[in-house]
mmCIF file as gemmi writes it, N, C-alpha and C atoms, coordinates in Angstrom:
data_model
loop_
_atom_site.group_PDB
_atom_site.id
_atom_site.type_symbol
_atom_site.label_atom_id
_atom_site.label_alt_id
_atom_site.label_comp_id
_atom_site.label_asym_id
_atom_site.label_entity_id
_atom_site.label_seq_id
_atom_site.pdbx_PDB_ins_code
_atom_site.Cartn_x
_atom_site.Cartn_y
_atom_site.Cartn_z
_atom_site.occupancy
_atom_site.B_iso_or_equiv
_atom_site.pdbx_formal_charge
_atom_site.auth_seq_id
_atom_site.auth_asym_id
_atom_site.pdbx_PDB_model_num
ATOM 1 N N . UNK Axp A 1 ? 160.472 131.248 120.668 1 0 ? 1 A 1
ATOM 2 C CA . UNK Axp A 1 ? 161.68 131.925 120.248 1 0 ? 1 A 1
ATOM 3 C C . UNK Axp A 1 ? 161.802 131.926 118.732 1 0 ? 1 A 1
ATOM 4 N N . UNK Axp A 2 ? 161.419 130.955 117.83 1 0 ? 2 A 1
ATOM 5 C CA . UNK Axp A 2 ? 161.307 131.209 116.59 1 0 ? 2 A 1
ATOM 6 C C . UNK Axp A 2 ? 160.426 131.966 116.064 1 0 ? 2 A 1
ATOM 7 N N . UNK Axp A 3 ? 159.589 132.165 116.751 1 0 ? 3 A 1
ATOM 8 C CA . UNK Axp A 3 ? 158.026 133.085 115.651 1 0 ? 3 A 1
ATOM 9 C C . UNK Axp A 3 ? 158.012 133.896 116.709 1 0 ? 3 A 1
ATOM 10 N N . UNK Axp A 4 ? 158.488 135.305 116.238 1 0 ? 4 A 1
ATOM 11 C CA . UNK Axp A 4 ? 158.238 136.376 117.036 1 0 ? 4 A 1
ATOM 12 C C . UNK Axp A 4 ? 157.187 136.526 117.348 1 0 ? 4 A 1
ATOM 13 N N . UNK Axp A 5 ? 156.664 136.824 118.835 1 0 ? 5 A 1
ATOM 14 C CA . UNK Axp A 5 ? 155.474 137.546 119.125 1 0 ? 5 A 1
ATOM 15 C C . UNK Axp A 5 ? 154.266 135.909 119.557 1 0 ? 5 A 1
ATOM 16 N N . UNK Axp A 6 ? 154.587 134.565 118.965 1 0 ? 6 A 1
ATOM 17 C CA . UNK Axp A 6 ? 153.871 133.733 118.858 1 0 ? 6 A 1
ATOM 18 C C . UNK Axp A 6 ? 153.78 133.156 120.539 1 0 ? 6 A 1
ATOM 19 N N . UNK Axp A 7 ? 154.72 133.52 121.4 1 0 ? 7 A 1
ATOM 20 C CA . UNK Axp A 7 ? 154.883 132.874 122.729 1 0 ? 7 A 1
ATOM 21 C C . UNK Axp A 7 ? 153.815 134.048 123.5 1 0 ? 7 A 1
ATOM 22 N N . UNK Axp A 8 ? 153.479 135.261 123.315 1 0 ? 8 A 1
ATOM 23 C CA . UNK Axp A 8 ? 153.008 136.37 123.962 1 0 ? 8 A 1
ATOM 24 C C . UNK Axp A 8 ? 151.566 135.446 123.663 1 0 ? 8 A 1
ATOM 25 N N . UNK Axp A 9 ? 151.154 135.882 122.158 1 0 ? 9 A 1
ATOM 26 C CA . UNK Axp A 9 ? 149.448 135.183 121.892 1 0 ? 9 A 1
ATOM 27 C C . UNK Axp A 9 ? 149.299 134.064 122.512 1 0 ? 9 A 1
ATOM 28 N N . UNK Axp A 10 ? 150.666 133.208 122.754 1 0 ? 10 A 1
ATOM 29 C CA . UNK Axp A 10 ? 149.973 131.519 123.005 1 0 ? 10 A 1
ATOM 30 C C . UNK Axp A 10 ? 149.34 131.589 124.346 1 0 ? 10 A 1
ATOM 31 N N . UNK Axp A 11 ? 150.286 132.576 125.602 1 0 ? 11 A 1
ATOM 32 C CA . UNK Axp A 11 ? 149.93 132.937 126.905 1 0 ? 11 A 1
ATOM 33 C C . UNK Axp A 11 ? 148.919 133.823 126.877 1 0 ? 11 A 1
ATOM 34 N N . UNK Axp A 12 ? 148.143 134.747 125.841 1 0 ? 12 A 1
ATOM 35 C CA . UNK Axp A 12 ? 146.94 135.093 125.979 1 0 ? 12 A 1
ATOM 36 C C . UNK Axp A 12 ? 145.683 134.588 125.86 1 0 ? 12 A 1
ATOM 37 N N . UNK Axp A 13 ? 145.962 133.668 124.783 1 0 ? 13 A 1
ATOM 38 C CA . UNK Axp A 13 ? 145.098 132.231 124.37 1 0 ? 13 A 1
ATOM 39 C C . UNK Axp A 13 ? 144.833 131.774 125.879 1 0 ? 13 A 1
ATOM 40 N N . UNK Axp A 14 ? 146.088 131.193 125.899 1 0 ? 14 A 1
ATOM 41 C CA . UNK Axp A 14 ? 145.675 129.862 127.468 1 0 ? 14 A 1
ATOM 42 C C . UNK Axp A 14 ? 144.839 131.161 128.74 1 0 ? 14 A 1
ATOM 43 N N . UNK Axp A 15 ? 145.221 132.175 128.686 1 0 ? 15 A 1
ATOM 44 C CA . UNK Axp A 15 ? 144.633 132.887 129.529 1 0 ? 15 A 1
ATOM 45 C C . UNK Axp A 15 ? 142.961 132.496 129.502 1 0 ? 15 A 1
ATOM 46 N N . UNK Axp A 16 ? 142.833 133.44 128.272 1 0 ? 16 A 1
ATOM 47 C CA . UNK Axp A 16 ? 141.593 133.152 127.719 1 0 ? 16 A 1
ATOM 48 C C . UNK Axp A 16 ? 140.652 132.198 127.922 1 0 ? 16 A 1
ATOM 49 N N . UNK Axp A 17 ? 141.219 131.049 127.384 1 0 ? 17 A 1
ATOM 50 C CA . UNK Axp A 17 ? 140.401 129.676 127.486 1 0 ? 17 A 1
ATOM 51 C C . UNK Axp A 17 ? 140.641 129.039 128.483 1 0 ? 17 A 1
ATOM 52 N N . UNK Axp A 18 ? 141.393 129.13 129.791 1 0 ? 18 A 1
ATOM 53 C CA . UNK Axp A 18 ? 141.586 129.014 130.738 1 0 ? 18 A 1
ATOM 54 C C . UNK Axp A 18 ? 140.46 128.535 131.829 1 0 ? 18 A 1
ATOM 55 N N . UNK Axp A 19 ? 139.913 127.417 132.314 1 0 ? 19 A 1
ATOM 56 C CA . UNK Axp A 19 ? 138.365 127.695 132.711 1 0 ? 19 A 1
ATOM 57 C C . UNK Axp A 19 ? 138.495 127.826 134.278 1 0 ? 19 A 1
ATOM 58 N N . UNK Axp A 20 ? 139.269 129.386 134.404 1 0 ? 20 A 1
ATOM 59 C CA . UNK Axp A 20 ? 139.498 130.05 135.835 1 0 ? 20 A 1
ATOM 60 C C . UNK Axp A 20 ? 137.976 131.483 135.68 1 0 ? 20 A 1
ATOM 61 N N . UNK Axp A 21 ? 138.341 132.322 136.543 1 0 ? 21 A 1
ATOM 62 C CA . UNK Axp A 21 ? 137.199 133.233 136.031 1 0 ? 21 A 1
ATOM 63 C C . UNK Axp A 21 ? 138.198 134.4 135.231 1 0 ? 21 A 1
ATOM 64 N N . UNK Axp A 22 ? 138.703 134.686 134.816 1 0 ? 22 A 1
ATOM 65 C CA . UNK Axp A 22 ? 139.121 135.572 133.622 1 0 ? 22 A 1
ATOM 66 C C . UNK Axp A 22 ? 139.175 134.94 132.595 1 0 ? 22 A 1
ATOM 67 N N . UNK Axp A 23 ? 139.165 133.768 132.371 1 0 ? 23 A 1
ATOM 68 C CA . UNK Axp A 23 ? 139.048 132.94 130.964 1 0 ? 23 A 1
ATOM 69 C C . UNK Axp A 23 ? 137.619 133.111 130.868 1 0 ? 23 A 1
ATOM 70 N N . UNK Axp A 24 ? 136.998 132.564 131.92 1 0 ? 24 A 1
ATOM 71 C CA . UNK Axp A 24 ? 135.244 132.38 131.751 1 0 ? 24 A 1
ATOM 72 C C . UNK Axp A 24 ? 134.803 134.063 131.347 1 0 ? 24 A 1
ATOM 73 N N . UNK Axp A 25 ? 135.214 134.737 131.765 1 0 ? 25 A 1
ATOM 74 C CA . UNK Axp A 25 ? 135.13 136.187 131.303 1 0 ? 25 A 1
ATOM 75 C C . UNK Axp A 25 ? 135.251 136.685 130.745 1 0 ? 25 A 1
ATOM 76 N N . UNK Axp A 26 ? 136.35 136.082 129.982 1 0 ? 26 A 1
ATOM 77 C CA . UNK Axp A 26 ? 137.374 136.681 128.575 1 0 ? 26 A 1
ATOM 78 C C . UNK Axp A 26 ? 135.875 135.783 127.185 1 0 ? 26 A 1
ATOM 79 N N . UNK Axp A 27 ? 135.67 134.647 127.732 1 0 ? 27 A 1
ATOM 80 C CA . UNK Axp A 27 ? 134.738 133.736 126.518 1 0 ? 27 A 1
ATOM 81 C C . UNK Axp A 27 ? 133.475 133.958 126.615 1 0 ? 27 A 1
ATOM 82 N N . UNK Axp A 28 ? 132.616 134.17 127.992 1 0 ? 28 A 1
ATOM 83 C CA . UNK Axp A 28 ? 131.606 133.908 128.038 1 0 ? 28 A 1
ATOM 84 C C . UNK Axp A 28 ? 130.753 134.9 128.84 1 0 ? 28 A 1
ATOM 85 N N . UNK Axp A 29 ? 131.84 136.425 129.177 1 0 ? 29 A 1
ATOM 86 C CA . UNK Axp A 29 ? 130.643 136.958 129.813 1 0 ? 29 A 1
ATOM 87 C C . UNK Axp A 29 ? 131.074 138.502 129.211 1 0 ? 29 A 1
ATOM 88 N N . UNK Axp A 30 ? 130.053 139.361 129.787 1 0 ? 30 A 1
ATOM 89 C CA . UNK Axp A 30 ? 129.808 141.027 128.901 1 0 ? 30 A 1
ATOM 90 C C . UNK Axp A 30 ? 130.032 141.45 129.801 1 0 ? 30 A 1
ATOM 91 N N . UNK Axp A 31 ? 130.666 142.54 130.677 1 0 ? 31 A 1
ATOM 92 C CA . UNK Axp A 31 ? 130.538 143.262 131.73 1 0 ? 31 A 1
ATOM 93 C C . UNK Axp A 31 ? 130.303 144.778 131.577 1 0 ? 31 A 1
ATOM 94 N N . UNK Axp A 32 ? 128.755 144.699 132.106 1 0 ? 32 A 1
ATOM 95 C CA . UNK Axp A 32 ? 128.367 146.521 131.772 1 0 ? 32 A 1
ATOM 96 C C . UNK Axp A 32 ? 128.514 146.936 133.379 1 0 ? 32 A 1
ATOM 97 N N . UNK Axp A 33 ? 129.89 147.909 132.865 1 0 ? 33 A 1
ATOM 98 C CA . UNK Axp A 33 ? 130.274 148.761 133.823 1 0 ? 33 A 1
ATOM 99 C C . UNK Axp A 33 ? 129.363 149.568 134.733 1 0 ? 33 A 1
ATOM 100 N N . UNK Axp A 34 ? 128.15 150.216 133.768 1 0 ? 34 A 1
ATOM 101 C CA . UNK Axp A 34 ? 127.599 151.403 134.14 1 0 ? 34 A 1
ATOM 102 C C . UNK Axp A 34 ? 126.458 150.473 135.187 1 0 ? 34 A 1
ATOM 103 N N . UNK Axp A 35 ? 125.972 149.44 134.774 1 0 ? 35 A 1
ATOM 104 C CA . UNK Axp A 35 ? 124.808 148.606 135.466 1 0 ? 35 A 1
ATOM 105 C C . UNK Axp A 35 ? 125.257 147.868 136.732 1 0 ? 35 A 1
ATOM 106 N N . UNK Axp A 36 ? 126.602 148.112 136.439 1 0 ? 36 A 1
ATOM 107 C CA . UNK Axp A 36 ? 127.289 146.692 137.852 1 0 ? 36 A 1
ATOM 108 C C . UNK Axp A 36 ? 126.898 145.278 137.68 1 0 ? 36 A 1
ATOM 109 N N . UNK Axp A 37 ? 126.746 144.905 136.509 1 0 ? 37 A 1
ATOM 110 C CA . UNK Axp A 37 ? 126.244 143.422 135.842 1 0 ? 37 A 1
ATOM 111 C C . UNK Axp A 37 ? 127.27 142.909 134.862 1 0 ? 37 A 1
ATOM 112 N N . UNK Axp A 38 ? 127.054 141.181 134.988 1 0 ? 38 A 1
ATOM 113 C CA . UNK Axp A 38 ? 127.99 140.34 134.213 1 0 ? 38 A 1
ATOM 114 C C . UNK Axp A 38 ? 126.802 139.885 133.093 1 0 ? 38 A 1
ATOM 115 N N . UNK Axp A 39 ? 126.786 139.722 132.083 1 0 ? 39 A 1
ATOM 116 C CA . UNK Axp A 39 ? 126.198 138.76 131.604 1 0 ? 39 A 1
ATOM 117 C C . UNK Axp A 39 ? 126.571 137.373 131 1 0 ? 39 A 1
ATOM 118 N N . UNK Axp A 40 ? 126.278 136.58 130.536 1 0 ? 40 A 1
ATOM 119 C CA . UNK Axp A 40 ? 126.474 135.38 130.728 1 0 ? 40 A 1
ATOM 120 C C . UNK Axp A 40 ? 126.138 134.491 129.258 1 0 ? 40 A 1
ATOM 121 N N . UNK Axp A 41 ? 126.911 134.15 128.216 1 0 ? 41 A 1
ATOM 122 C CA . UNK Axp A 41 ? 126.052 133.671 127.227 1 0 ? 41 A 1
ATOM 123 C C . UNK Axp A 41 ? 127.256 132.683 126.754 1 0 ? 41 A 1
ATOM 124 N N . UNK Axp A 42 ? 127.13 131.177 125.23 1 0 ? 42 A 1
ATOM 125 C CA . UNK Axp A 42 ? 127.803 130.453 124.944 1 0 ? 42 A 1
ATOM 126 C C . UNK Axp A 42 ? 129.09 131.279 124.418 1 0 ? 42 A 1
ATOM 127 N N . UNK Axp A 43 ? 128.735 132.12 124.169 1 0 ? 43 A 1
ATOM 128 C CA . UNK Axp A 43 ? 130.329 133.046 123.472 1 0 ? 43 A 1
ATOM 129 C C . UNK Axp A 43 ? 130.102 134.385 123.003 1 0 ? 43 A 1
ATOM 130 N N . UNK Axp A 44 ? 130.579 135.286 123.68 1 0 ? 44 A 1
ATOM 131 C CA . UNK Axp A 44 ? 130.528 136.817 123.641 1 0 ? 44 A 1
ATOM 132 C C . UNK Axp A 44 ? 130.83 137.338 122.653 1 0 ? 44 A 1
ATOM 133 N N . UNK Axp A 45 ? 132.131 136.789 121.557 1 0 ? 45 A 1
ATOM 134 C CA . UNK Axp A 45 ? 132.873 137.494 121.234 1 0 ? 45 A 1
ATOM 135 C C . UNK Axp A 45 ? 133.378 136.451 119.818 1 0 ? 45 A 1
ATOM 136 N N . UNK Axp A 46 ? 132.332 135.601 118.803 1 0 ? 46 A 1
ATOM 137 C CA . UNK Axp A 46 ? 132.569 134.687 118.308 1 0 ? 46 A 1
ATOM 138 C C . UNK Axp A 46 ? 133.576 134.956 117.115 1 0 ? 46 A 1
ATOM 139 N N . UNK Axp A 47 ? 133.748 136.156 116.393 1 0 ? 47 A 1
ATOM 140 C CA . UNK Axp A 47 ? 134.399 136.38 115.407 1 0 ? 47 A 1
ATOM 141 C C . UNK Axp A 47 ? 135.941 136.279 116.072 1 0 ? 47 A 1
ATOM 142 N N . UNK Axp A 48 ? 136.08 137.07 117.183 1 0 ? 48 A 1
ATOM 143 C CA . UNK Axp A 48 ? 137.38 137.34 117.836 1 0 ? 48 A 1
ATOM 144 C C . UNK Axp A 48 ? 137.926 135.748 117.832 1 0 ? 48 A 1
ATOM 145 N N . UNK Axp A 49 ? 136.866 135.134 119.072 1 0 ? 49 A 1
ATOM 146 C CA . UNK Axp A 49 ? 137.551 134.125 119.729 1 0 ? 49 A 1
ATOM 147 C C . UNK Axp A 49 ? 138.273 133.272 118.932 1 0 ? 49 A 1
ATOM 148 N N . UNK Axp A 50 ? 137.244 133.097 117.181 1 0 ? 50 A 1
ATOM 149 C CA . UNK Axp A 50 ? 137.752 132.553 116.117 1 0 ? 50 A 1
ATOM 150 C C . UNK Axp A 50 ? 139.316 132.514 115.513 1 0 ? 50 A 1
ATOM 151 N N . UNK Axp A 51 ? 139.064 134.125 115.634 1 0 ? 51 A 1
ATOM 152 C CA . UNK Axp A 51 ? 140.36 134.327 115.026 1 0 ? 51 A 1
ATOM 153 C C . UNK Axp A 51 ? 141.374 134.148 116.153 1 0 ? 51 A 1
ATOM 154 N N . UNK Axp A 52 ? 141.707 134.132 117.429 1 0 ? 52 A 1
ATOM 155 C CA . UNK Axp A 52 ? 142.173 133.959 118.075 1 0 ? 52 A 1
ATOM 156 C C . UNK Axp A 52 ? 142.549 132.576 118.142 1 0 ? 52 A 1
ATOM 157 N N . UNK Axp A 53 ? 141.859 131.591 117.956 1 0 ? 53 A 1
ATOM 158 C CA . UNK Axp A 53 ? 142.091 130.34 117.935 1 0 ? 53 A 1
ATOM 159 C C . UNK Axp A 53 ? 142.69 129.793 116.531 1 0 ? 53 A 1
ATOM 160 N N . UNK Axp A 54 ? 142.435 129.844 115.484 1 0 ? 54 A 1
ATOM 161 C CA . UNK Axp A 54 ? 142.657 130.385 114.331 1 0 ? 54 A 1
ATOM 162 C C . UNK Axp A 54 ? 144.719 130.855 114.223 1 0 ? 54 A 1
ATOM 163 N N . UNK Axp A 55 ? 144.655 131.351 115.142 1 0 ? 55 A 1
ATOM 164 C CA . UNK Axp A 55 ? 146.335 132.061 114.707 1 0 ? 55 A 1
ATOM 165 C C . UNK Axp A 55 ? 146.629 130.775 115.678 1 0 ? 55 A 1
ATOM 166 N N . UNK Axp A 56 ? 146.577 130.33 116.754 1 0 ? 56 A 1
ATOM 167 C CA . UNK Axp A 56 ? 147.204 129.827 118.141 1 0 ? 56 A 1
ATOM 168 C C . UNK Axp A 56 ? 147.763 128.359 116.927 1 0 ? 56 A 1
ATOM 169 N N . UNK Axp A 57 ? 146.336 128.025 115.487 1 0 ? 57 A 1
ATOM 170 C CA . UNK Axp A 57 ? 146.721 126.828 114.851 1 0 ? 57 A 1
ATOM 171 C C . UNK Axp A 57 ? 147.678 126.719 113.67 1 0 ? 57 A 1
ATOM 172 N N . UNK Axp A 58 ? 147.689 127.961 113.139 1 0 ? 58 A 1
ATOM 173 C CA . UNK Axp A 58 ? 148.73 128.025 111.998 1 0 ? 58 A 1
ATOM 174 C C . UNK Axp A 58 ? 150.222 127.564 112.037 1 0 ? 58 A 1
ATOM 175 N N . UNK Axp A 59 ? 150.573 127.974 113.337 1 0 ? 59 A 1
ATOM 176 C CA . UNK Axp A 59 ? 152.016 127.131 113.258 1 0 ? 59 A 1
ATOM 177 C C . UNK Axp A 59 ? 151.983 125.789 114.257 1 0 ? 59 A 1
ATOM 178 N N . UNK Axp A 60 ? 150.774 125.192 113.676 1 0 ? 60 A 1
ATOM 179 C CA . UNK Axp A 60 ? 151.242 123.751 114.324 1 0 ? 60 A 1
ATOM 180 C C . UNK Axp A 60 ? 151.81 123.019 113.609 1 0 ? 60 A 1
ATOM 181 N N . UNK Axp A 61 ? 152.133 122.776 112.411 1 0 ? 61 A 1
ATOM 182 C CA . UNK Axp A 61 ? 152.888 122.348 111.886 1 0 ? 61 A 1
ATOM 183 C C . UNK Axp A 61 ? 154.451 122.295 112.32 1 0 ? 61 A 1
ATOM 184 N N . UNK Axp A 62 ? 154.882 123.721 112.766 1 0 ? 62 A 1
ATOM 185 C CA . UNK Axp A 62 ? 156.289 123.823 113.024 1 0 ? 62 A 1
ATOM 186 C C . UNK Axp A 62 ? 156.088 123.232 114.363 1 0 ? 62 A 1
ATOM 187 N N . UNK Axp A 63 ? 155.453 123.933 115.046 1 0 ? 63 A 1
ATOM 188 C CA . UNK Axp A 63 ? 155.319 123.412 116.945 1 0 ? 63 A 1
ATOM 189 C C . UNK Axp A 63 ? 155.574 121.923 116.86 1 0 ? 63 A 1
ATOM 190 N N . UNK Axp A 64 ? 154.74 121.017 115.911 1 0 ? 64 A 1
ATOM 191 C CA . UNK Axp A 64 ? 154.859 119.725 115.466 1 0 ? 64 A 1
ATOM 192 C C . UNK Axp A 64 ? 156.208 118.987 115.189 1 0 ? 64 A 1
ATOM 193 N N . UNK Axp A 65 ? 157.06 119.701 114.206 1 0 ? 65 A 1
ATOM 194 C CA . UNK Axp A 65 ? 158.636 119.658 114.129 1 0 ? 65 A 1
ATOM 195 C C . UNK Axp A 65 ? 159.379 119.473 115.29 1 0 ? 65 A 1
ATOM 196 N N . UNK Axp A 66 ? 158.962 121.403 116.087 1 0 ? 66 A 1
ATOM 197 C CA . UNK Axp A 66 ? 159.504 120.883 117.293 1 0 ? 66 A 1
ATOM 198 C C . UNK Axp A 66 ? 159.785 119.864 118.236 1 0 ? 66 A 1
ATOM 199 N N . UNK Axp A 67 ? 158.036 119.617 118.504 1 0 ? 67 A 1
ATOM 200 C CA . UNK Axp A 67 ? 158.174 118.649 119.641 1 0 ? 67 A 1
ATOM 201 C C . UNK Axp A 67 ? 158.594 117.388 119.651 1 0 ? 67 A 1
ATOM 202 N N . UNK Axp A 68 ? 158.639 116.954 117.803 1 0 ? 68 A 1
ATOM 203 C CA . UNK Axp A 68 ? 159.191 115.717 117.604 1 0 ? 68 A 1
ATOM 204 C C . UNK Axp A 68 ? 160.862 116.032 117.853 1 0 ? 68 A 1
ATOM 205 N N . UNK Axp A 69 ? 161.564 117.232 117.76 1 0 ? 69 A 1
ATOM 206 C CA . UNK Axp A 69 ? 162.971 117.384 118.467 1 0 ? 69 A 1
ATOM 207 C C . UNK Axp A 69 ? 163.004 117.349 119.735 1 0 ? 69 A 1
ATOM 208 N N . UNK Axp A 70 ? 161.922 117.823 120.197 1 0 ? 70 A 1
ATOM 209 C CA . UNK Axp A 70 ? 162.69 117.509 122.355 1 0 ? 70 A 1
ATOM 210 C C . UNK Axp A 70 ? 162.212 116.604 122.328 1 0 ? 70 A 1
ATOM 211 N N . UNK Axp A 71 ? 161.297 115.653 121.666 1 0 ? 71 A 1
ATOM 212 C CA . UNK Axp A 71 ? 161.213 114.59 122.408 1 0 ? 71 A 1
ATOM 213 C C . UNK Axp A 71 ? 162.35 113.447 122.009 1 0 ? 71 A 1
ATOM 214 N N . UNK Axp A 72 ? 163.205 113.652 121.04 1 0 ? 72 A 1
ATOM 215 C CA . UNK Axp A 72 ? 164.439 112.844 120.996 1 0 ? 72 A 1
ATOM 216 C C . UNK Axp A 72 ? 165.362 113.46 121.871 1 0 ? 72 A 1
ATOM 217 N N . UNK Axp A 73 ? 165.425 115.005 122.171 1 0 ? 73 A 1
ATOM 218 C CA . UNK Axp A 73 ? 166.421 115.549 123.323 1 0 ? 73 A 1
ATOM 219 C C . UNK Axp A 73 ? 166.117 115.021 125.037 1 0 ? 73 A 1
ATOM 220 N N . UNK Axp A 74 ? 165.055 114.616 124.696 1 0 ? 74 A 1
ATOM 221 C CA . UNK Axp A 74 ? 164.179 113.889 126.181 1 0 ? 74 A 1
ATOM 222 C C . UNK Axp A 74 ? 165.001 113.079 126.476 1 0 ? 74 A 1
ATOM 223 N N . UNK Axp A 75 ? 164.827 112.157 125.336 1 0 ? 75 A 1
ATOM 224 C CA . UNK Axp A 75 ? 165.06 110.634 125.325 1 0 ? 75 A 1
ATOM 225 C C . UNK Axp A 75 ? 166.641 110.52 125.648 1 0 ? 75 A 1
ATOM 226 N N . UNK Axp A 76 ? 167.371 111.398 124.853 1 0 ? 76 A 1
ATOM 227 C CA . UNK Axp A 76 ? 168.777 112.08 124.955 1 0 ? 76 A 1
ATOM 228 C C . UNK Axp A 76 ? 169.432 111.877 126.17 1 0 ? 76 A 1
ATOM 229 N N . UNK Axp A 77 ? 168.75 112.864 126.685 1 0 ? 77 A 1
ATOM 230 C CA . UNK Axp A 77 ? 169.16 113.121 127.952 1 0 ? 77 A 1
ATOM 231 C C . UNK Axp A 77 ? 168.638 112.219 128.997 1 0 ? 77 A 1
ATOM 232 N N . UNK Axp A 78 ? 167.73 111.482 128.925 1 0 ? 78 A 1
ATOM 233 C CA . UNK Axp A 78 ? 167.628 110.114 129.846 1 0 ? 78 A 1
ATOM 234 C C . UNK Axp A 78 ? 168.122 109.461 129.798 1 0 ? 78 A 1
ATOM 235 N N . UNK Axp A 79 ? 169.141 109.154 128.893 1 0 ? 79 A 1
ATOM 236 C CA . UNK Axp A 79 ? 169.948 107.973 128.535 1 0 ? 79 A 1
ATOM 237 C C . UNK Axp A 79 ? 171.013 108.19 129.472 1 0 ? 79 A 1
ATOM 238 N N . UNK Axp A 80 ? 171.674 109.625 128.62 1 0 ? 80 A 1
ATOM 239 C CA . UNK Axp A 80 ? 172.622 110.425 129.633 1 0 ? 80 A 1
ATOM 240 C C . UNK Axp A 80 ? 172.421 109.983 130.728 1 0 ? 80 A 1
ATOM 241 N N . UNK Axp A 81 ? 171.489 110.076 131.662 1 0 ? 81 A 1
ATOM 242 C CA . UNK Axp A 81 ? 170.916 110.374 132.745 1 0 ? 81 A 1
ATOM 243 C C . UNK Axp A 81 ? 171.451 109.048 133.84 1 0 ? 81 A 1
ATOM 244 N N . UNK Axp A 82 ? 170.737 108.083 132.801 1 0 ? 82 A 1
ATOM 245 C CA . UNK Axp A 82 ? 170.775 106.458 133.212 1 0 ? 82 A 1
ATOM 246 C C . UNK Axp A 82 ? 172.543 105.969 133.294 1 0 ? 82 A 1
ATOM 247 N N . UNK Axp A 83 ? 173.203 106.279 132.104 1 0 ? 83 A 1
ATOM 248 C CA . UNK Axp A 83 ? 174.36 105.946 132.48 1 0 ? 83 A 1
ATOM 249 C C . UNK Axp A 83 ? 175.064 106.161 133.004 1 0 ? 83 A 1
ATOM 250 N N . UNK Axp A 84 ? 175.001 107.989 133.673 1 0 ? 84 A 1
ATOM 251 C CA . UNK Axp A 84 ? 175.817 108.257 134.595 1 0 ? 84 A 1
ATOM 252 C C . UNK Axp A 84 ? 175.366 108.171 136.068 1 0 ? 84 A 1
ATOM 253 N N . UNK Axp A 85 ? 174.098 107.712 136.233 1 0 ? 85 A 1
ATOM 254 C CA . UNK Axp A 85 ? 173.888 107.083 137.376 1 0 ? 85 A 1
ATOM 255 C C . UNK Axp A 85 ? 174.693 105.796 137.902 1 0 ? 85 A 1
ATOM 256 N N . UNK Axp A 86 ? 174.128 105.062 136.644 1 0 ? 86 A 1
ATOM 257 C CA . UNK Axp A 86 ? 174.917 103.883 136.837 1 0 ? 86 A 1
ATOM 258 C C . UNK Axp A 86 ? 176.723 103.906 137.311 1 0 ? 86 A 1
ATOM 259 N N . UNK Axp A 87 ? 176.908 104.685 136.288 1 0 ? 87 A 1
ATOM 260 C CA . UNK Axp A 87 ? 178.664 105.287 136.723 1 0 ? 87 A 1
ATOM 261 C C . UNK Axp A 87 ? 178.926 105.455 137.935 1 0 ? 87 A 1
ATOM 262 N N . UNK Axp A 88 ? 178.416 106.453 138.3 1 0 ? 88 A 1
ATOM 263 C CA . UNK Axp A 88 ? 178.35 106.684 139.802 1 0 ? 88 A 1
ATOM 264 C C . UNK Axp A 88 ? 178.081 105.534 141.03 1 0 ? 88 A 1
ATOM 265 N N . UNK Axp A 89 ? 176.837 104.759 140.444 1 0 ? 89 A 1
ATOM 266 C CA . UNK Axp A 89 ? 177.2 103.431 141.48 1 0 ? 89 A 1
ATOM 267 C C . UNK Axp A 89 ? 178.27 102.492 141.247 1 0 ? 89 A 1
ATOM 268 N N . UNK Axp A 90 ? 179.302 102.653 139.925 1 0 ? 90 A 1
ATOM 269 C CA . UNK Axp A 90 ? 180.231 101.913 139.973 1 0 ? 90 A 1
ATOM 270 C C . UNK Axp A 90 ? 181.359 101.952 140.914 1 0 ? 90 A 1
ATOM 271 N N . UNK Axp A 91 ? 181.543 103.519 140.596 1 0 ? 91 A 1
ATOM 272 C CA . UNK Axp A 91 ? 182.567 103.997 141.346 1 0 ? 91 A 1
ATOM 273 C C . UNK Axp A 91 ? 182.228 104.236 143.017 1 0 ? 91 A 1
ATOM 274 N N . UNK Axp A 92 ? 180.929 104.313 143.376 1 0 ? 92 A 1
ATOM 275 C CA . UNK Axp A 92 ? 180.45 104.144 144.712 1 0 ? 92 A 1
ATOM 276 C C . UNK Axp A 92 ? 180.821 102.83 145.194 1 0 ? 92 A 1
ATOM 277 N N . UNK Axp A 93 ? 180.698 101.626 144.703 1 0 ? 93 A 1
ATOM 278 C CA . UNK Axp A 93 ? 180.489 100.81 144.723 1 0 ? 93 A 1
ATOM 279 C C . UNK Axp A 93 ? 181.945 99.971 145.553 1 0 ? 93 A 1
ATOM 280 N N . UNK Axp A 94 ? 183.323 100.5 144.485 1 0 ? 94 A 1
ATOM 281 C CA . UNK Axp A 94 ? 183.921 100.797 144.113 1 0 ? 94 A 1
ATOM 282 C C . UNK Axp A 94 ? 185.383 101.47 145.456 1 0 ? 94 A 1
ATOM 283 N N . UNK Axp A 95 ? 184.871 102.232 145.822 1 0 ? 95 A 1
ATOM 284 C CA . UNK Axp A 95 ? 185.145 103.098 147.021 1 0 ? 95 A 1
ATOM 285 C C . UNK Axp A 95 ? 185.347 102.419 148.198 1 0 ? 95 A 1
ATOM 286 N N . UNK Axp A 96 ? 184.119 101.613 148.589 1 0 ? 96 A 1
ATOM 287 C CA . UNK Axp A 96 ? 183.633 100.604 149.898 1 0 ? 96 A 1
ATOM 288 C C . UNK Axp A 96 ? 184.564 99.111 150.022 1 0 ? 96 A 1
């Protein structure tokens, strides 16, 4: 949601490198239509894949920011979590 357009590439990336067969396809194979053949090699497409990988790293820095914020909103909200459990067995408790 902050870097326009950056959530679309990240899900084409993981597509990509994905080691399902459209990832393995997308990295490692040629498909000639006209022959009805796959071919098969360490990387089809090395300039691309580069740059593709290449953009996915530029905003790790911010992604980095981020994740150090949910992971205090994690923590946040487990706390939350814990005390109103506990609450709840008070007043369960409480009831009986």
């Amino acid at each position: 949601k902050v870097v326009k357009g950056f959530r679309a590439h990240y899900d084409r990336l993981s597509e990509r490198c994905h080691p399902n067969s459209l990832g393995h396809n997308f990295m490692f194979a040629k498909l000639d239509r006209e022959e009805g053949t796959t071919r098969y090699s360490d990387d089809t497409e090395p300039v691309r894949n580069a740059k593709l990988v290449m953009t996915a790293i530029a905003p790790v820095s911010l992604v980095e920011s981020l994740m150090k914020q949910l992971d205090a909103s994690v923590l946040e909200v487990a706390e939350f979590h814990h005390r109103a459990a506990l609450s709840a067995g008070k007043k369960k408790n409480e009831i009986s």
